[in-house]
C-alpha positions as CSV (number, residue, x, y, z in Angstrom):
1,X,13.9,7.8,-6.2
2,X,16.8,8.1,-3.5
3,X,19.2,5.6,-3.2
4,X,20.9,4.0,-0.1
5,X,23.0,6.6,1.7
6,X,20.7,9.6,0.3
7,X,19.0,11.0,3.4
8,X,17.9,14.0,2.2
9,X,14.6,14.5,0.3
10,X,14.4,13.1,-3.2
11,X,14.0,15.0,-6.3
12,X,9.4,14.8,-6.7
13,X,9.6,12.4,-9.8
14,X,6.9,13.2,-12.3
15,X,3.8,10.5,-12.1
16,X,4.5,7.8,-14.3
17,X,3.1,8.0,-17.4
18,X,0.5,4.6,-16.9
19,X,-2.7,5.9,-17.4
20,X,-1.6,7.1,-20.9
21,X,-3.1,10.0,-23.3
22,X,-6.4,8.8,-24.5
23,X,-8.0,8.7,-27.9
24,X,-11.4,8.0,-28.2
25,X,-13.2,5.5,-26.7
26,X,-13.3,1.9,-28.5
27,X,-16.4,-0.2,-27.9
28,X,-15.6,-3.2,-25.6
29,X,-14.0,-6.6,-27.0
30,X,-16.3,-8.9,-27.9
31,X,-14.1,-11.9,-27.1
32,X,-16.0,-14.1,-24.4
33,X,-14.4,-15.6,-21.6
34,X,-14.8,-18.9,-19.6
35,X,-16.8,-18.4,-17.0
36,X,-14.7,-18.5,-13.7
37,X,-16.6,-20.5,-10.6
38,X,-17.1,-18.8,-7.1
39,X,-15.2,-19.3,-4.8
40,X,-17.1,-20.8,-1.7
41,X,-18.5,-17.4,0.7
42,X,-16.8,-17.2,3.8
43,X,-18.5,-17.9,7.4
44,X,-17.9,-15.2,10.2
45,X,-18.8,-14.5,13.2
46,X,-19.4,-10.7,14.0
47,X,-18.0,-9.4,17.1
48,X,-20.3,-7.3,19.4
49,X,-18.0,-4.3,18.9
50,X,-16.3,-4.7,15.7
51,X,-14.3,-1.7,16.1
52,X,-10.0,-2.5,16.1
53,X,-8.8,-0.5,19.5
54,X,-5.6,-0.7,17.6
55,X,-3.8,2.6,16.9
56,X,-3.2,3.1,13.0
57,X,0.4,3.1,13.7
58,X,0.1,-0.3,14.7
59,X,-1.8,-1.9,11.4
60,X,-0.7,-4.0,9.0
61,X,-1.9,-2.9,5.6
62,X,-2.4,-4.9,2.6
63,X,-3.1,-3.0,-0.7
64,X,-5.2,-4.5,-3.1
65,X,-6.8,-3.9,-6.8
66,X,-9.7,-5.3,-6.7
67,X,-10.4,-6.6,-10.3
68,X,-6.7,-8.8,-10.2
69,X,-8.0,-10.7,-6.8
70,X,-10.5,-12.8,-7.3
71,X,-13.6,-13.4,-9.1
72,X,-16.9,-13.9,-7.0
73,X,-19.1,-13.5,-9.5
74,X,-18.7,-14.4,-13.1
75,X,-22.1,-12.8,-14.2
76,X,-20.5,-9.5,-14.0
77,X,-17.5,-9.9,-16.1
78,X,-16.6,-7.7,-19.1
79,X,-16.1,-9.8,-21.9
80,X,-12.5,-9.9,-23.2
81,X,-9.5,-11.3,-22.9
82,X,-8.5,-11.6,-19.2
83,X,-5.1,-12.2,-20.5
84,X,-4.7,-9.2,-22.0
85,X,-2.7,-6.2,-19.6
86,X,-5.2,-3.5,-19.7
87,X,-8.8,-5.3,-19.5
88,X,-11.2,-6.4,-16.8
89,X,-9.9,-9.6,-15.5
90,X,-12.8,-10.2,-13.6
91,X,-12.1,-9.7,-9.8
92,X,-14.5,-8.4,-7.5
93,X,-16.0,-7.0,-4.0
94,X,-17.7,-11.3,-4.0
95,X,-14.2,-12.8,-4.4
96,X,-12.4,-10.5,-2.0
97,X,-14.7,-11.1,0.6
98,X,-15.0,-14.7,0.0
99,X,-11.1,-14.5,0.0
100,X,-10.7,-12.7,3.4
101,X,-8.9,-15.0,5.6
102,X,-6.2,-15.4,3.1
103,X,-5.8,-11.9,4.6
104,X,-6.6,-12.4,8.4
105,X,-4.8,-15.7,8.1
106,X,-1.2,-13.6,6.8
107,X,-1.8,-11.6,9.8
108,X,-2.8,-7.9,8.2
109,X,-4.7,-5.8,10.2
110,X,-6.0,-2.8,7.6
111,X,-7.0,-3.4,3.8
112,X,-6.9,-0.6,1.2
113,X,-9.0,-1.7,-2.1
114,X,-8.5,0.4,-5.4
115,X,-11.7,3.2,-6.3
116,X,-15.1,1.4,-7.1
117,X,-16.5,4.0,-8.7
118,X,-18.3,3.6,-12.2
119,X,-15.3,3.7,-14.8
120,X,-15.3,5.2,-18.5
121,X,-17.4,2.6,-20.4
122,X,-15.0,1.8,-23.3
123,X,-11.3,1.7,-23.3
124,X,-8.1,4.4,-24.5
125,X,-5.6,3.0,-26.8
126,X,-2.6,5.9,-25.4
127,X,-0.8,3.2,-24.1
128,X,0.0,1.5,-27.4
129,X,-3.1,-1.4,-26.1
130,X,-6.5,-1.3,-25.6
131,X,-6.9,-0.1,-21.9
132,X,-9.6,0.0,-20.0
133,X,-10.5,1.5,-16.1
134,X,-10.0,-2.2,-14.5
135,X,-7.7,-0.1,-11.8
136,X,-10.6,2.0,-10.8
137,X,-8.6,5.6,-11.0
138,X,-11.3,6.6,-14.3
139,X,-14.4,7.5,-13.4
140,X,-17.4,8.1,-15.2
141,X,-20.0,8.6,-12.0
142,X,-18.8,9.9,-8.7
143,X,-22.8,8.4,-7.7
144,X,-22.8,4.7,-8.7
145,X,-20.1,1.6,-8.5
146,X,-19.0,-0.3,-11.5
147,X,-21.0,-3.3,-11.7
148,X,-18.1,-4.9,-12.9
149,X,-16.7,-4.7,-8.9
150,X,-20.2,-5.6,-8.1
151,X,-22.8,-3.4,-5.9
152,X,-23.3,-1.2,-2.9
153,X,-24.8,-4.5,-0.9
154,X,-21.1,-6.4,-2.3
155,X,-19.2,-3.7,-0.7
156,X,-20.7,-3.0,2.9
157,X,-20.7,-6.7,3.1
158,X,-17.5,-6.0,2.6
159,X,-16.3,-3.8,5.2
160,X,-18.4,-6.3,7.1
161,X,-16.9,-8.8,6.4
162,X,-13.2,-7.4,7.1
163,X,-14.5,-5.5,10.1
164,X,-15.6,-9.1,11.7
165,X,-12.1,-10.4,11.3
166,X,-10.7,-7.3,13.0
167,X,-10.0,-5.6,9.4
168,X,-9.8,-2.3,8.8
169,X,-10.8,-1.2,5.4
170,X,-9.7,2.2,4.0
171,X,-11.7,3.0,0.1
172,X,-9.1,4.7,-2.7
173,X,-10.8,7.5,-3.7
174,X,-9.6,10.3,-6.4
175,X,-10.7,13.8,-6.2
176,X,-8.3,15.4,-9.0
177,X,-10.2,13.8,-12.4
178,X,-12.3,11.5,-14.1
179,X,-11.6,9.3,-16.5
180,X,-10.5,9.8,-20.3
181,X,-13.5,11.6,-22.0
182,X,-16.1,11.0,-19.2
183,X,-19.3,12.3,-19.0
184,X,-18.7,15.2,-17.1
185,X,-16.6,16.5,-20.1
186,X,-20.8,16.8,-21.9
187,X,-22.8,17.2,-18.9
188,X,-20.6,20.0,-16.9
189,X,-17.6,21.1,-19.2
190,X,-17.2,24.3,-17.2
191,X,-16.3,21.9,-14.1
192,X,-13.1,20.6,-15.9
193,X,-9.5,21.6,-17.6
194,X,-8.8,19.7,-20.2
195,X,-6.2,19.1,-23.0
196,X,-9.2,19.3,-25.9
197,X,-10.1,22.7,-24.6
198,X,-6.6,23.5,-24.3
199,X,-7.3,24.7,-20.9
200,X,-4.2,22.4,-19.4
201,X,-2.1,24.6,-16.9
202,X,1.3,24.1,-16.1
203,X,1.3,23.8,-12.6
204,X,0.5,21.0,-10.2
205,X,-3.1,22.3,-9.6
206,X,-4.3,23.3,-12.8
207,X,-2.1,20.4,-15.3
208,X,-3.8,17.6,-16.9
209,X,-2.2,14.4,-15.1
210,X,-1.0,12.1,-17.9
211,X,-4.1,14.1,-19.9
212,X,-6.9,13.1,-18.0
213,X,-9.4,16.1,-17.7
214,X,-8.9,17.7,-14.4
215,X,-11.3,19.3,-11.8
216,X,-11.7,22.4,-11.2
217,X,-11.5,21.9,-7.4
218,X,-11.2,25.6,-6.5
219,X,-14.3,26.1,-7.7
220,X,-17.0,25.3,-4.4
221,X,-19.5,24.0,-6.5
222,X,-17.3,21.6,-7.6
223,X,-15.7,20.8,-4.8
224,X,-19.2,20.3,-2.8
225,X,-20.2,18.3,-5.5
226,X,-17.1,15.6,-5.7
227,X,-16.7,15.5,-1.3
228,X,-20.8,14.9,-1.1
229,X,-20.2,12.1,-2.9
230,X,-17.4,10.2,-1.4
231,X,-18.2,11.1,2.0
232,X,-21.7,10.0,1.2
233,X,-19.9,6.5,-0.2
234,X,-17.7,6.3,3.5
235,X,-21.3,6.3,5.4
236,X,-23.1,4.5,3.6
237,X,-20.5,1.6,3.5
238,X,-18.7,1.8,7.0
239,X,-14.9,1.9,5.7
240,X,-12.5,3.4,8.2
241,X,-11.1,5.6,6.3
242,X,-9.7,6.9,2.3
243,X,-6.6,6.6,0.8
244,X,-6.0,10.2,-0.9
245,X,-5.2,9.7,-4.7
246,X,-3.2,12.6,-6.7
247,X,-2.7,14.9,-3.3
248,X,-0.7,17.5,-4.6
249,X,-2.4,18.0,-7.4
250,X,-5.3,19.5,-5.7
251,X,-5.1,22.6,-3.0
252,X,-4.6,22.9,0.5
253,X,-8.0,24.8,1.0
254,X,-9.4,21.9,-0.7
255,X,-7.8,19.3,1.9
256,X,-8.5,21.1,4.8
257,X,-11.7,21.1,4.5
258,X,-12.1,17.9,3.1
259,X,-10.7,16.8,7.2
260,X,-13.2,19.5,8.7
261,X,-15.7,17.5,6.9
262,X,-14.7,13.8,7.1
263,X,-14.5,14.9,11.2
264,X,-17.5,16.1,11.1
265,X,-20.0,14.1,9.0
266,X,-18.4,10.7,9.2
267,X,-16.3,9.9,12.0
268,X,-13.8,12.2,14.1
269,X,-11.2,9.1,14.0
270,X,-11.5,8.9,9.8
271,X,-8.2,8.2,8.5
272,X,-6.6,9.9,5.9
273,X,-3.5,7.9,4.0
274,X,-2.6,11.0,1.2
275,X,-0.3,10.2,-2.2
276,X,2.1,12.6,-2.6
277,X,4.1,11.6,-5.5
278,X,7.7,11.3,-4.2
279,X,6.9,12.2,-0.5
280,X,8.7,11.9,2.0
281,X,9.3,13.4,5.5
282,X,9.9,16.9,3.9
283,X,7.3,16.6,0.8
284,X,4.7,15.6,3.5
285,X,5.3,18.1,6.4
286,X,3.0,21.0,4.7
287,X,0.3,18.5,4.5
288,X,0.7,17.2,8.8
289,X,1.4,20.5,10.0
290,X,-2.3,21.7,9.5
291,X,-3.5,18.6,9.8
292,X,-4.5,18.1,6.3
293,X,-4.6,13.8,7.0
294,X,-3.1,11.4,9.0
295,X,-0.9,9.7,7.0
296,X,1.5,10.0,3.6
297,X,3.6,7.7,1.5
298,X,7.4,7.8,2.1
299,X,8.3,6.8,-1.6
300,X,11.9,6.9,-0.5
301,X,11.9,3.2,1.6
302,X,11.8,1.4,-1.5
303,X,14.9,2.7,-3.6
304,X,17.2,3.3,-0.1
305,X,16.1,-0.3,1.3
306,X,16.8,-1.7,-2.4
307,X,20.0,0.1,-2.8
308,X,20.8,-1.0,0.2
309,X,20.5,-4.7,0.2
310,X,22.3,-4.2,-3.4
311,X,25.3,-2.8,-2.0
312,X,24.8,0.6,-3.2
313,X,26.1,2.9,-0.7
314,X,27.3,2.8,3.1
315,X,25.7,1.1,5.9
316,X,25.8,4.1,8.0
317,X,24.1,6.5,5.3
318,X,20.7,3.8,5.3
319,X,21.1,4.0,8.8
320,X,20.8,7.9,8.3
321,X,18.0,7.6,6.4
322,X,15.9,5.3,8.5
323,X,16.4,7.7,11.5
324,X,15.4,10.9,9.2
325,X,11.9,9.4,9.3
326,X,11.4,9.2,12.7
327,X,11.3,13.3,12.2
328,X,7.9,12.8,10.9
329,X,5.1,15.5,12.1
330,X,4.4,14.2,15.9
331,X,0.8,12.2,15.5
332,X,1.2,11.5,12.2
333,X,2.3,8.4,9.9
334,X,4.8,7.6,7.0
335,X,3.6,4.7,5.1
336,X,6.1,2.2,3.5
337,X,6.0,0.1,0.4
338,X,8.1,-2.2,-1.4
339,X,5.6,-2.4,-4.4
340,X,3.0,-0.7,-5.4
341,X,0.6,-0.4,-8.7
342,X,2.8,2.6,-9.9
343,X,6.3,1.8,-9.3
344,X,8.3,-1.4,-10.6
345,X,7.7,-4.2,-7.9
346,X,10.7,-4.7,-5.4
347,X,11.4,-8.9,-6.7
348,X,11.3,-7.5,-10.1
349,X,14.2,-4.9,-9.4
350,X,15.8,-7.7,-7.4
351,X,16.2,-9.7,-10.5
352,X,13.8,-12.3,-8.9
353,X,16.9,-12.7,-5.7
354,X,13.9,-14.0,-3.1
355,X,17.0,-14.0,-0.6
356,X,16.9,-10.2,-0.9
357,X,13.6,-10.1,-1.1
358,X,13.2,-11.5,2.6
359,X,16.0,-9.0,3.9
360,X,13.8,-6.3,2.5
361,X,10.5,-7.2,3.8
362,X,12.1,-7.5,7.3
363,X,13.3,-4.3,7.1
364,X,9.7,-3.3,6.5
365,X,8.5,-5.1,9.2
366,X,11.2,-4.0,12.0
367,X,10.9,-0.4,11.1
368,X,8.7,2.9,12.0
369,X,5.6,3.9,9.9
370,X,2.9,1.7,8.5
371,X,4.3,-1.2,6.1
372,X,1.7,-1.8,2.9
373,X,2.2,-5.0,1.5
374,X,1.1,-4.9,-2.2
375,X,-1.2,-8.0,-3.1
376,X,0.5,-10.9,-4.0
377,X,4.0,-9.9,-3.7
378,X,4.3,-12.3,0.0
379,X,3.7,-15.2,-2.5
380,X,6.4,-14.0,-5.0
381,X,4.4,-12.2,-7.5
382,X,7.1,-10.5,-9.4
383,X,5.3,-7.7,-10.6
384,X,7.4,-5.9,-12.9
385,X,7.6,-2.7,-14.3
386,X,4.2,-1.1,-15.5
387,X,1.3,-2.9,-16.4
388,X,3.1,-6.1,-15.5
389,X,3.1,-4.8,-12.3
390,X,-1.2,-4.8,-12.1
391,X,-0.8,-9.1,-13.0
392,X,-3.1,-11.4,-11.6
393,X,-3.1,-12.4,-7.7
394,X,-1.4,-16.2,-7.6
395,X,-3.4,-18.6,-6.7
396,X,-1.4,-21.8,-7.4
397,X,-3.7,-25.2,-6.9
398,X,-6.7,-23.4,-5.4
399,X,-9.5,-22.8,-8.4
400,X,-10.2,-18.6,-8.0
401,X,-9.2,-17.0,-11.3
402,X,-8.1,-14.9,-12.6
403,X,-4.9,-16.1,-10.7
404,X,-5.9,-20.1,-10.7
405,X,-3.0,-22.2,-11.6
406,X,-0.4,-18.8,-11.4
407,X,2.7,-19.9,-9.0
408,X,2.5,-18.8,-5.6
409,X,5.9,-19.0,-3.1
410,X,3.9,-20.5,0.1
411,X,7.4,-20.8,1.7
412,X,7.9,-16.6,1.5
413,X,4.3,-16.6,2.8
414,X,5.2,-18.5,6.0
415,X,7.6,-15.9,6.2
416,X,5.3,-13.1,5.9
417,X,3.4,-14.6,8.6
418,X,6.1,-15.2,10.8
419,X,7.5,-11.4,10.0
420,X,4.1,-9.9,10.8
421,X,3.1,-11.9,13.8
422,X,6.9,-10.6,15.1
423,X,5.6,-6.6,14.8
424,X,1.9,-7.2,16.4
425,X,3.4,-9.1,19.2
426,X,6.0,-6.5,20.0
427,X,5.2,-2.8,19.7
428,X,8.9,-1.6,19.7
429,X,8.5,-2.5,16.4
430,X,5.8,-0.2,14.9
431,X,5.8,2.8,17.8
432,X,9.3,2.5,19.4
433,X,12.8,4.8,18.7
434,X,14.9,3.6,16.7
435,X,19.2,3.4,17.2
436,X,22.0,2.0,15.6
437,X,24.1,-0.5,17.4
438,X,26.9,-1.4,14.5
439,X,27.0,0.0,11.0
440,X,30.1,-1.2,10.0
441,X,30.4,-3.2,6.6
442,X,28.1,-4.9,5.3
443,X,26.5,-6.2,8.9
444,X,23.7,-3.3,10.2
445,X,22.3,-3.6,14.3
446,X,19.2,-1.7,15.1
447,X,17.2,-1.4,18.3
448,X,13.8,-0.6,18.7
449,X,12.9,0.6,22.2
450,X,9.5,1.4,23.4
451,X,9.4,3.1,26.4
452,X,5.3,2.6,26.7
453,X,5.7,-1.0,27.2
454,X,9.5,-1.2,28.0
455,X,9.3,-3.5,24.8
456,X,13.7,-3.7,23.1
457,X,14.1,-5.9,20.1
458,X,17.3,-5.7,18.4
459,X,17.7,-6.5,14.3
460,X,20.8,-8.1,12.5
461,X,20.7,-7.5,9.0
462,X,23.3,-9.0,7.1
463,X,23.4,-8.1,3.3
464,X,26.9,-9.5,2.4
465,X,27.9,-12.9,0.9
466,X,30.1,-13.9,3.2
467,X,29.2,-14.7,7.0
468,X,29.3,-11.7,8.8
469,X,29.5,-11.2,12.6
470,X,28.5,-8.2,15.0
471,X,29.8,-7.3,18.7
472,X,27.4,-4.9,20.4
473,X,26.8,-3.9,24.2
474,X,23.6,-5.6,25.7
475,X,21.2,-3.7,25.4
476,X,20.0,-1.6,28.5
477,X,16.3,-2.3,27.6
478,X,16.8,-6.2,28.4
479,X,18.6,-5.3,31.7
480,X,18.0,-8.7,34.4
481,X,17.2,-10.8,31.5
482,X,18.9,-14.0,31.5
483,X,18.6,-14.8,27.5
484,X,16.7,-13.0,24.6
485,X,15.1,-15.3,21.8
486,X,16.0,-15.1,17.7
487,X,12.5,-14.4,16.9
488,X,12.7,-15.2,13.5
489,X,14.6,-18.3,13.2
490,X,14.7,-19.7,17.0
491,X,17.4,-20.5,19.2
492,X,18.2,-18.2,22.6
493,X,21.3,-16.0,23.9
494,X,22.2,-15.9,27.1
495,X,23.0,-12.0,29.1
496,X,26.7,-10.6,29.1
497,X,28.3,-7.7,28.7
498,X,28.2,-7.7,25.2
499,X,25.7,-9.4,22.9
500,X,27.5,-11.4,19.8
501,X,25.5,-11.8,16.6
502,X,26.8,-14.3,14.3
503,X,24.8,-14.3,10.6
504,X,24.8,-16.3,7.5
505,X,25.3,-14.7,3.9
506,X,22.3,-12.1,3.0
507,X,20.8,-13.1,6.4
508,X,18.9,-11.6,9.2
509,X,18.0,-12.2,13.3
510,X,15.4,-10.4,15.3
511,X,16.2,-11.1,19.0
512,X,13.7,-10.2,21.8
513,X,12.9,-11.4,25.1
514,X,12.0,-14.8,26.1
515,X,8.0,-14.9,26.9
């Protein structure tokens, strides 16, 4: 992954290797554990038109797997240890819903939920531990949910549910394989490459991602077969749109006509987030151009905003980078994270430094592209490299396993809330240009300009441990204003010809106008 002051593309990184080689199927522990309670079901009130009028570009999402949450419903647990890093720990489509305003509450506009499909029944032992499909990413029936995430009536309540709170809900589905020796190896082995047929290519479409058996996607029948069933999944439970597992590892015929489709039979605004390992402006351009989806990861925010923050590298080459993305494909999205379920989480790499931390999550917030906040990380979970980084949501005093009891950072919350509320409330931050005011040192200026609205906010981000201090002209967008407000921490500054910033050690200032 590039670091700070690399603004060109990234060398694609392999997949990391955490969905490991299989051997055969084990039968299930045995082990039984306590039976978690409910947590209570949440009262809403359902809008007449529960549509968001938001543009995506706007939204807040918050990425979530599903069985690490929260458990609903105990009477669909797997049995095992829900200590353990690679079993069922018991969350579910009952104890996310019931667990919805801890969302709408943060102030997240759009939820993406791991696959629901029915996973591999036993577990793989690859990855040196019993492992079963808790993530969702091993399916065993592209026609039925895991009853371990609950059922079809659990998830359109749902999407309900989020939908009534102004939620958007985007479904993770994968089109590239099924899981570790699944069914469709017996029922339809022509359908699949795979390593115990020694049919494995070498190439991005035909290889056996960390050995799971691959789909034959070129072939139509197959490829009918696998988007009837998702797209059946998207009408029947209401979700706004997928997010695109394993993208370039199927074709662009494929893709295409997965969009003509998703247009066509479920909704023409059906949004499309795609994973391209390691993409970026340049990886995802072949994807926009024809339209393929709507939006693509940018895996590069995480190591140059990291890199950053640690010193690594000039000011003026992050300042590069963060401009390169605004050459995105016009009408379509990058899609920022600072963790994620593949990657080591962003506290982790920051040796637990929450100060950082902050600096990097406002950098998430005050820049272009979609910011994904990976669950749990705006209460401090650490994460950690893989599988540490799939741990249970925190819960602290409130009883919802499997996270009850786990310490949660309600003070970096309140400043999640206070970041977020600062990007709905002013769209320079998620639509507007973006230019540098000083990137001198260890002190970076940035304003974000929308013309739309004639929204300016300007952003201090000092990364230094030393005060640090900043002279730039007033901005032209807050021309006849008397005084802008520090959005983030309060306080005003009156107009003159030249606005002074003044910032603690590893601090930061948003300053917008007074409303």
């Amino acid at each position: 992954m590039c670091l700070a002051g690399c603004a060109t593309a990234p060398e694609t990184p392999t997949r990391p290797a955490t969905e490991a080689v299989a051997t055969q199927p084990a039968a299930p522990v045995t082990e039984a554990a306590p039976a978690p309670a409910a947590p209570p079901a949440p009262v809403v009130q359902v809008p007449e038109n529960k549509e968001p009028a938001r543009p995506w570009g706007d939204e807040v999402l918050y990425f979530v797997v599903v069985d690490r949450f929260a458990d609903g419903d105990p009477t669909n647990n797997e049995p095992g240890d829900v200590k353990a890093p690679g079993t069922f720990h018991g969350g579910d489509l009952k104890g996310l819903t019931a667990k919805l305003e801890e969302l709408s509450s943060l102030g997240v506009t759009a939820l993406w939920v791991t696959p629901l499909l029915k996973q591999i029944p036993g577990f793989v032992t690859g990855s040196g531990f019993p492992d079963w499909g808790y993530h969702g990413y091993w399916a065993d029936d592209f026609h039925a949910l895991d009853p371990r995430f609950g059922t079809e009536a659990d998830f359109k309540a749902l999407v309900d549910a989020a939908h009534a709170r102004g939620i958007r809900v985007l479904l993770d589905v994968v089109y590239n394989h099924p899981g570790y020796n699944s069914r469709y190896l017996k029922d339809h082995p022509d359908w699949l490459r795979s390593e115990d047929q020694g049919t494995c290519g070498q190439d991005d479409l035909t290889s056996c991602v960390a050995g799971l058996p691959d789909f034959k996607t070129e072939v139509p029948e197959v490829a009918k077969y696998l988007l009837d069933a998702q797209l059946d999944w998207a009408k029947r439970s209401g979700v706004d749109g997928f997010r695109l597992d394993t993208v370039k590892h199927v074709s662009h015929d494929f893709w295409k006509e997965h969009r003509r489709r998703t247009r066509a039979e479920v909704s023409p605004d059906f949004f499309l987030l795609g994973e391209v390992w390691g993409g970026d402006v340049q990886v995802l351009e072949p994807y926009f151009t024809p339209d393929e989806m709507d939006a693509g990861f940018d895996f590069a925010f995480q190591g140059n905003t990291l890199g950053f923050l640690q010193g690594r590298g000039r000011t003026v080459a992050f300042d590069r980078y963060l401009q390169s993305r605004a050459k995105v494909t016009p009408g379509h999205h990058l899609a920022h994270f600072l963790s994620s379920h593949d990657v080591d989480g962003a506290l982790h790499q920051l040796q637990g430094n929450v100060t950082l931390f902050r600096l990097a999550a406002t950098l998430q917030l005050t820049t272009s592209g979609i910011p994904v906040i990976y669950y749990g990380e705006e209460v401090g979970r650490a994460g950690g490299d893989w599988p540490r980084n799939r741990s249970d949501m925190p819960w602290g005093r409130q009883a919802v396993k499997p996270g009850a009891g786990k310490k949660r950072d309600e003070a970096l919350r309140e400043y999640y809330k206070r970041l977020i509320s600062i990007r709905r409330a002013h769209p320079a931050l998620s639509r507007g240009t973006h230019e540098p005011l000083s990137t001198e040192g260890d002190v970076y200026v940035f304003q974000r300009k929308d013309a739309g609205s004639g929204d300016t906010v300007v952003v201090a981000v000092n990364r230094g441990k030393t005060k640090g201090a900043a002279s730039v002209p007033w901005p032209e967008g807050w021309t006849g204003v008397a005084e802008v407000e520090d959005l983030l921490n309060g306080g005003r500054t009156k107009a003159g010809a030249t606005l002074e910033l003044a910032l603690p050690p590893q601090s930061a200032r948003i300053l917008g106008r007074v409303k």
